[in-house]
C-alpha positions, 0 to 999 in steps of 0.5 A: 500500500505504502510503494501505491502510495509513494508511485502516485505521489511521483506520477502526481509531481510530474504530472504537475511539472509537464503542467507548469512547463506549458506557456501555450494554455489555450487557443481557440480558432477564429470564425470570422463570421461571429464578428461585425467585420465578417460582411466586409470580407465576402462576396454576398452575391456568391452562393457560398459567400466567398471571400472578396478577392481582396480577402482570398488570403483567408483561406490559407490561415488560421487566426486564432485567439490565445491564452498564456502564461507570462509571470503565472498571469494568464495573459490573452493574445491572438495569433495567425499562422499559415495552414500548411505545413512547415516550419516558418519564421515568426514575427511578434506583434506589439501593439499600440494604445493602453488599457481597451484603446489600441486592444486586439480586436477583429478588425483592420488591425487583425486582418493586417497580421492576417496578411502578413502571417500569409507571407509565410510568418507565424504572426502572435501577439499580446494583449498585455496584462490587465487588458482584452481579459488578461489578469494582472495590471498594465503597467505601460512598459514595466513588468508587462513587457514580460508579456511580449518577452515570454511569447518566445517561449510560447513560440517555442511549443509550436511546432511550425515556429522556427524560432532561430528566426524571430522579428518584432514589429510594434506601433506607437507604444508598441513601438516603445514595448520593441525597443525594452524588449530588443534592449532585453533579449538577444533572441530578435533578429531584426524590428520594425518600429513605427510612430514610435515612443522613445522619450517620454518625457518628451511625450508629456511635455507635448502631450500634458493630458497623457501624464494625467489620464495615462502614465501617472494611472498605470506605472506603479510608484510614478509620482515617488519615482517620476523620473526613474520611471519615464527613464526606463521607458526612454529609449534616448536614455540607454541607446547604448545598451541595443544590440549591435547585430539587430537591424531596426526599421523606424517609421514616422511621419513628420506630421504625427501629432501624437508622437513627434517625429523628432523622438525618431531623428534623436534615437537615430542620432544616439544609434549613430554614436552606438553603431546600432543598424538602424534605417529610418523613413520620415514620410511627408505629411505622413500622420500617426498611422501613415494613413495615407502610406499603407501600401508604402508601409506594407511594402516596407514591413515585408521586404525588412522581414523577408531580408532579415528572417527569410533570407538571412541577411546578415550583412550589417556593416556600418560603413556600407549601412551610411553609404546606402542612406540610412535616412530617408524622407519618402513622399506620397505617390499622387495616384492620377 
């Protein structure tokens, strides 16, 4: 009785640490028809209403939503992946906003991550704790950046990520959620960046509203610790600590009224004294989302990924990286 005992009591333990090795908890594949969006993306004057041309990419995906766990926080988050079989590059996703503006919702903002994942890339991203359902409190840019760390070993448990091969790609405070995470890891191969937060300081001084409805609402001691605080979320401030083999791609438009252009050209002024690989576009009359740049920016996003994660590039001289032009104003095709 004793020996029935003590083989329940092991099988018990390694039951509970097959358990606890998991991130990956739950995943459950999105039917685009449940959703408001669903009678955008069809063709009603079909039979079976098909996808509209536009749209026929979504037969070769899943997009599904997701549960994780990041610090025993059950975090939510949303992944998509193509259908066939093999092993594909990944790109992590970090999006913009805080607390329900900017969250992961079926919308554009899916179908973008949709498209790109059906380029070939096992596309995940997170709501961040305390937001979409997620436990815990968003601390904008604090311990939640563990939340965007910690989808490496997500990817790490599906089996068609090839995880030698990851990128980040993130959006306003997205943007700013990429640089901590490429300053705390060496697993990113190359990012992408747009409209992105560099110096909050900077932010609240143009921007005085977002102190009060924001920052001083989510980062946790702020006003004891104001200036450490925005410090550690600056990138201006450690540029230095950057890896010195990651390519980054920096978007900004130079009539963004969120985030000012000029966080982008200050970053890649310190890039320069640190020989970080960086490559900037300054688009003209180009706003926080470079609206009126989609198809340029679209373009751009594969292309850095496709070098960088597909082929492999790893052709990062700086010498050759300054006679390229690693600044570049770009202008707004008029369409006649």
């Amino acid at each position: 009785m004793k020996f029935l005992i003590y083989v329940f009591f092991i099988i018990q333990i390694i039951s509970c640490k097959g358990q606890t090795n998991h991130l990956l908890v739950k995943e459950v594949i999105l039917d685009w028809s449940e959703y408001p969006v669903y009678s955008t993306l069809i063709d009603e004057s079909t039979e079976k209403n098909q996808w509209k041309y536009e749209f026929k990419y979504l037969d070769s995906i899943d997009v599904s939503w997701i549960t994780y766990n990041s610090d025993g926080l059950k975090i939510k988050g949303i992944k998509a992946q193509p259908k066939k079989a093999g092993k594909y590059p990944c790109i992590i996703y970090n999006r913009g906003g805080n607390r329900d503006f900017g969250a992961l919702k079926v919308d554009q903002r899916s179908l973008n991550l949709a498209k790109l994942a059906s380029h070939g890339y096992i596309v995940i991203a997170s709501q961040y704790r305390g937001n979409g359902g997620s436990e815990g409190q968003e601390e904008f840019g604090g311990k939640d950046v563990n939340d965007v760390l910690n989808l490496m070993d997500v990817l790490g448990e599906i089996e068609e990520a090839d995880t030698t091969r990851v990128g980040m790609y993130g959006w306003s405070r997205g943007g700013m959620m990429t640089y901590l995470a490429l300053a705390k890891s060496n697993k990113i191969k190359a990012a992408i960046v747009g409209g992105a937060v560099s110096d909050l300081h900077q932010t609240i001084s143009e921007r005085p509203e977002m102190e009060e409805k924001v920052i001083s609402q989510l980062i946790p001691d702020y006003q004891s610790h104001k200036t450490e605080e925005l410090d550690k979320r600056s990138a201006i401030k450690w540029a230095n600590k950057f890896p010195k083999n990651k390519p980054i791609l920096m978007l900004h438009g130079n009539a963004d009224q969120q985030v000012n252009v000029s966080q982008s050209i200050q970053l890649a002024a310190e890039f320069d004294k640190f020989n970080i690989p960086y490559n900037l576009k300054i688009f003209e009359g180009g706003d926080h989302s470079l609206s009126q740049y989609k198809i340029e920016v679209n373009d751009l996003v594969l292309d850095w990924f496709d070098k960088y994660l597909k082929h492999g590039e790893t052709n990062l001289n700086m010498e050759a990286w300054y006679k390229d032009g690693n600044v570049q104003l770009v202008k707004q095709k008029i369409q006649k």
